[in-house]
Every structure is written in C-alpha cells, then in structure tokens.
C-alpha positions as semicolon CSV with decimal commas, in nm:
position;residue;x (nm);y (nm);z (nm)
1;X;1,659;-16,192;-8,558
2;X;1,935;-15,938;-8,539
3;X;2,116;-15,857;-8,198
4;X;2,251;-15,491;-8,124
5;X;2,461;-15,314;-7,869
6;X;2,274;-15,040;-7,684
7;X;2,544;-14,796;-7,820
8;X;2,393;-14,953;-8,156
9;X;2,077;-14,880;-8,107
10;X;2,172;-14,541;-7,968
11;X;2,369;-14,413;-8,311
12;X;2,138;-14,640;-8,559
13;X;1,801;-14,607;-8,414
14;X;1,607;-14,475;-8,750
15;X;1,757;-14,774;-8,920
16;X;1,656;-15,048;-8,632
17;X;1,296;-14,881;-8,612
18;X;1,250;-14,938;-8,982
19;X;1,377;-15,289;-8,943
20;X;1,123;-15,323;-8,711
21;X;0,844;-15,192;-8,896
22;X;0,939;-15,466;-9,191
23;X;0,821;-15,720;-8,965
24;X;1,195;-15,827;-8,830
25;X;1,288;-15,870;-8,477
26;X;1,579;-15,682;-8,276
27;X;1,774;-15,797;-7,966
28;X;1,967;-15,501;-7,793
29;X;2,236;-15,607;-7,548
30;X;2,401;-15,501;-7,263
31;X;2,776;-15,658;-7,344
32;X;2,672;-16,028;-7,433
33;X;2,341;-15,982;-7,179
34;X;1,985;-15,949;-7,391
35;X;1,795;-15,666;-7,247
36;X;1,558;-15,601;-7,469
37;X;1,354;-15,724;-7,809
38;X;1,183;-15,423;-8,033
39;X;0,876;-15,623;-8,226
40;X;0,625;-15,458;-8,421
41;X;0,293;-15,334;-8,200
42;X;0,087;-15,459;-8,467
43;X;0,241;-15,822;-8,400
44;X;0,158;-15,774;-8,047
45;X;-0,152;-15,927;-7,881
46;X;-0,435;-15,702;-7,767
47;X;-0,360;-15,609;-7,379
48;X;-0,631;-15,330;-7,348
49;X;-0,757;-15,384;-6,971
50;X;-1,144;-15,351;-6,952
51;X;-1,305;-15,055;-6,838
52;X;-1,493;-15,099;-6,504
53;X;-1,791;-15,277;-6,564
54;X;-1,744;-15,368;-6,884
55;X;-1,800;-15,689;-6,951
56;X;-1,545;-15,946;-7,123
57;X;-1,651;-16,278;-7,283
58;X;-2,004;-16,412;-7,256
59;X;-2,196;-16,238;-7,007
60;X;-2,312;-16,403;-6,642
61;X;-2,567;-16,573;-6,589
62;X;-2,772;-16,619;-6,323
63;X;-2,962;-16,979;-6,274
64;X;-3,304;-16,984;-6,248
65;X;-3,255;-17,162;-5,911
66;X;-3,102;-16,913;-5,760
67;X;-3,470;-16,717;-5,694
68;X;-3,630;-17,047;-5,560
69;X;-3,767;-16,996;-5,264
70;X;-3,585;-17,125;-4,963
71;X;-3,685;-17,487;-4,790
72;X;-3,806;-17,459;-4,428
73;X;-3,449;-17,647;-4,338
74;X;-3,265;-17,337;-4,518
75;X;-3,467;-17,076;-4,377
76;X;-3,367;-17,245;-4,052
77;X;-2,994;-17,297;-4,127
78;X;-2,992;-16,902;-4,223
79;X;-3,186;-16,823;-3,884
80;X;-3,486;-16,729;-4,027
C-alpha cells in the first residue's frame, strides 16, 4: 500500500488511477494525516440500496396462525 501527498495525487493522478486499477491500494495524506484510500470499485462490496418495495433476502412470511380466528377471551381483550 503506497501513501501520497495530496499535491501527489494532484500532479500524478493518471499514474495513481492506474495503480489503482492493478489491484493496489493508495493512501493520500494531508502532511502525515491519512485522508483518504483510492481501492478499486470492483473490490468494493455491493451497496446498491433496494428500491421501495423490493424485497431483499427470503421473502416474509406470514404464519398460518395469524388468520385463526380469535378466542372469546381475545375478542374481549380487543373490545369486541
């Protein structure tokens, strides 16, 4: 992993970007501070956010139990 100055970066950017694209990692630094680390996107994991009501992972499902009729206690616990 190679670490860069932002004034680095700045004049050698072509160079770091194909560094990057080989697969290698870069650190650029503010002074002796790390600000940043340029990876690859393919190395990245997939961060796609879902699309409303899409569904992720195994679907829901509902018990069977859930469309049992109520007991007379329920019903009476509910106000009914």
């Amino acid at each position: 992993m190679r670490t860069i100055t932002i004034e680095e970066a700045r004049t050698e950017l072509p160079q770091v970007l194909d560094e990057v694209e080989a697969g290698a990692e870069v650190i650029i630094a503010r002074g002796e501070k790390p600000i940043a680390r340029l990876v690859r996107i393919a190395d990245l994991p997939d961060r796609r956010r879902s699309k409303v009501g899409e569904l992720r992972g195994a679907p829901f499902q509902i018990p069977d139990a859930a469309f049992a009729p109520l007991t007379d206690n329920e019903l009476k616990e509910w106000g009914l």
